[in-house]
N, C-alpha and C positions, 0 to 999 in steps of 0.2 A: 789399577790406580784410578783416585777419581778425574775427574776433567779439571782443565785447571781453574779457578776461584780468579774472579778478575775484582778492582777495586769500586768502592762501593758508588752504586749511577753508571756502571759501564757494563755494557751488554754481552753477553757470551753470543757468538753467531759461528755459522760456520765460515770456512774460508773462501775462496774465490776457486781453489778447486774443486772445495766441494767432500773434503776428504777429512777435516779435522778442523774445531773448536779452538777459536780464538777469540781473545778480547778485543770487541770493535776497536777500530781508532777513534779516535774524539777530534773534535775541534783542533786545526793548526798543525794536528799530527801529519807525517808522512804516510802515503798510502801508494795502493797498485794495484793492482789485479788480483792478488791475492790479499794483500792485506786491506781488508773495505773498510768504509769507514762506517758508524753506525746510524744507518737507514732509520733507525726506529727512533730517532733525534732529530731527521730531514737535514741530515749530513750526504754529500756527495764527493767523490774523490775526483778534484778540480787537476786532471792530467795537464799539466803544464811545465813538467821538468823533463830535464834528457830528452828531448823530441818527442814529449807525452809517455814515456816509458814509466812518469811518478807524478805523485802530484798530491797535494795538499787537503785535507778536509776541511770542506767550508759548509756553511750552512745556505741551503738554497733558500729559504726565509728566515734569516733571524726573526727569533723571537726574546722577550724579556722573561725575566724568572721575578718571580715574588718568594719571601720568605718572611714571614712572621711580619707580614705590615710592611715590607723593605722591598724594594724592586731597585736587580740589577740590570746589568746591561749583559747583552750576549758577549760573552767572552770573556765579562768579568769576575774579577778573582775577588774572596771574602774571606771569614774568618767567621765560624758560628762558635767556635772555643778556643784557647788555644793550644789545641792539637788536632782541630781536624780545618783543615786548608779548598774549601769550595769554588766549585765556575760553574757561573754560567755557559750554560751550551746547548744553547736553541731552546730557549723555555724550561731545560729540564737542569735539575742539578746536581753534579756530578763531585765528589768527597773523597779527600785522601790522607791518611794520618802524616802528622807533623811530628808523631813520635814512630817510627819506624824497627826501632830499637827493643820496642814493646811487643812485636813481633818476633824478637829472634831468642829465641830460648837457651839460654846459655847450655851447654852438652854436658850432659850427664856425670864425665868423667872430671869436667874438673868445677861441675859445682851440682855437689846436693841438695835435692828439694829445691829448687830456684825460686823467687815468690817475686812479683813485683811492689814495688814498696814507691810509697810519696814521700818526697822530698822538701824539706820545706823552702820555700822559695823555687822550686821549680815547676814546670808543666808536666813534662812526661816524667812519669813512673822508671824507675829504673829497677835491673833484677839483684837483689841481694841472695846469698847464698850462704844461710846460716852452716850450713856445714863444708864453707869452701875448703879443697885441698887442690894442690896444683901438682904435677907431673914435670918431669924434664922437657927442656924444649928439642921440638925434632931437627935434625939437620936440615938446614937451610939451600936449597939451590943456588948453584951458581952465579946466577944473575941478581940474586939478592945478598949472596954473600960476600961478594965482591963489592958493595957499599961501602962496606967498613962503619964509621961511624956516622953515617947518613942515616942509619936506620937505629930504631933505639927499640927493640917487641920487647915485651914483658916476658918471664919466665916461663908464663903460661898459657902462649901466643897457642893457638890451635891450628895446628896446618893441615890437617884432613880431620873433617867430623869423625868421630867414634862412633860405630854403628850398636847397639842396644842388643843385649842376647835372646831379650824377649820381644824383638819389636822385628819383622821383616822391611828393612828400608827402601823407601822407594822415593827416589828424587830424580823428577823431570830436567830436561835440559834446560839452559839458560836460556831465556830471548834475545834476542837482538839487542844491542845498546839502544837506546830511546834516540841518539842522538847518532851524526857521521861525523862532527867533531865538536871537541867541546866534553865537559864534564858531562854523563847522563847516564840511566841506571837500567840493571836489568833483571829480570824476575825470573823466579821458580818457584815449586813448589815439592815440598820437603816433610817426610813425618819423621824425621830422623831427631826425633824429641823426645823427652822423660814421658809423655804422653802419647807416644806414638801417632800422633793425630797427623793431618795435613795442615801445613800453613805457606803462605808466601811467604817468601823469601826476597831480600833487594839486596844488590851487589851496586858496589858505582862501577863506571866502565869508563874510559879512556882510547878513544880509534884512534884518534892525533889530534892534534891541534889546531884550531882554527885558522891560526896565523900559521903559515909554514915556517920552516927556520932554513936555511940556507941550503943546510947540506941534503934538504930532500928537494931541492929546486932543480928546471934545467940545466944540463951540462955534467950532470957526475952518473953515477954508472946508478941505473935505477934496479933495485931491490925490493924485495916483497916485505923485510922489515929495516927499517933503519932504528937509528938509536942516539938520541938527543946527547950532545956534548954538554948541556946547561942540566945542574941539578938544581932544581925548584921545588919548590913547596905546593901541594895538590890545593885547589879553588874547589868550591862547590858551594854556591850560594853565598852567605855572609859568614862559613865556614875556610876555615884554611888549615892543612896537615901539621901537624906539631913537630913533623920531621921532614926532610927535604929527597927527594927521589931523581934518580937518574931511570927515563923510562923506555922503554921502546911501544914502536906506533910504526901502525899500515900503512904502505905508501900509497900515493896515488897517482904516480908517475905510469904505470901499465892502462893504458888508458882503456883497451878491451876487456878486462879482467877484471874480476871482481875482489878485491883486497881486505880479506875481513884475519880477527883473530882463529892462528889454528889451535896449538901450545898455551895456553894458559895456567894458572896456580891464584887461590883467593889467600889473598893476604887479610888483615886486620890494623885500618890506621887510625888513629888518634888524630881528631878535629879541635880545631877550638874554634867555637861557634860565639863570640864576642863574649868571651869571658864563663861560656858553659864548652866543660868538655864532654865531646860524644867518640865511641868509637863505630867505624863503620867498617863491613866486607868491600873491597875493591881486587876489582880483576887483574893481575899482572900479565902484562903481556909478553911470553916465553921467545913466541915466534908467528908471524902472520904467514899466510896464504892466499895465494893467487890464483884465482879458478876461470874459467867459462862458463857463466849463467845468464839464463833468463833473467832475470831481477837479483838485485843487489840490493839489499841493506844496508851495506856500508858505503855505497857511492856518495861522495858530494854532490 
């Protein structure tokens, strides 16, 4: 398989052990020993979390970016269309699509020929499927079927991609959530398409919540997943889910242990993005896991 394709301004290097290809971190991101941040921007990882165990990429000279006669400031965000979303970061400039959607090639089984098509009055291209057919939908897990009417999938929700008879599919693991709480996304990389090619792949992800709610505070019996009493509606930007979800999320009551997801399953949710609707892959979380490591991704 090939190494994995990172987004456009962002550096592939190797890791801090020394063993495997990753996409620098950029500006702001969290970093560590292993995950550097990228050197070739005059980015440094400013160890100042956990007793130095993490720590932030910062630029040891900002510098400013020009573009077409325009000079930003380091760190600041622009817009050269609207679909591709740019920052400043250290002189250089780093780009990411605003249509994400455009990326995921609807599977094979329940749309033929997929073409992406413009829409009038819209930005991003959406996939039409001149010879769509749709399939039964598969039996839903427990945790999601126990909703009831919280949840509303289409007929022809896709709960495991379909693998291609002519295609050998190869799909790398998910990243880490961008984020330890809060809405934030993770990637892969997938040929499991009418093209068999490789492309990224984004998932939203969900570790818990920023604000804790009650029942994961001191004094109750601390667990590796707990499970929200409030069913709400998913945030992501100036987007909000069109259905309302009861979720579970990693504790963080084990204070030596590192609390990431073990169990997972990708759903498909329906956003309304101020009167455009999108749909997006989002990670459900089955059940989490409590380990002993060196570094932690998921630590607050």
């Amino acid at each position: 398989m090939e190494q994995n394709r990172c987004k456009g301004g962002v550096t592939l290097i190797r890791d801090g052990c020394d063993c495997c290809y990753i996409c620098a971190r950029q500006q702001g991101d969290l970093c560590d020993i292993k995950e550097k941040c990228d050197s070739a921007k005059g980015l440094y990882c400013d160890m100042k979390i956990d007793g130095g165990k993490y720590g932030i990429c910062r630029a040891k000279a900002a510098k400013m970016c020009e573009l077409d006669g325009i000079k930003y400031k380091d760190g600041e965000e622009f817009k050269i269309n609207c679909s591709r979303l740019c920052s400043c970061q250290n002189g250089q400039i780093a780009c990411s699509s605003e249509c994400p959607q455009e990326d995921r090639m609807p599977s094979s089984v329940h749309c033929k020929d997929p073409q992406l098509v413009h829409i009038e009055g819209r930005c991003c291209r959406e996939w039409a499927c001149p010879h769509s057919h749709s399939m039964p939908p598969q039996e839903m897990d427990g945790g999601l079927a126990g909703l009831g009417t919280h949840l509303n999938f289409p007929s022809d929700w896709p709960q495991v991609p379909p693998k291609r008879r002519d295609c050998e599919v190869h799909e790398s693991d998910w990243s880490p959530c961008s984020v330890t709480c809060g809405m934030g996304v993770s990637i892969r990389q997938s040929n499991n398409n009418t093209d068999c090619k490789p492309v990224n792949e984004q998932r939203l992800c969900l570790i818990r919540p920023c604000v804790q709610e009650e029942d994961n505070k001191a004094g109750v019996e601390c667990k590796s997943t707990w499970k929200s009493d409030k069913v709400k509606a998913l945030k992501w930007g100036n987007c909000t889910s069109m259905t309302n979800f009861k979720l579970k999320y990693c504790s963080t009551c084990k204070k030596h242990k590192c609390c990431g997801p073990g169990k997972t399953k990708d759903v498909f949710v329906d956003f309304d993005c101020e009167g455009k609707r999108i749909t997006e892959r989002f990670m459900w979380i089955r059940n989490c896991e409590c380990v002993r490591q060196r570094t932690c991704p998921y630590r607050l």
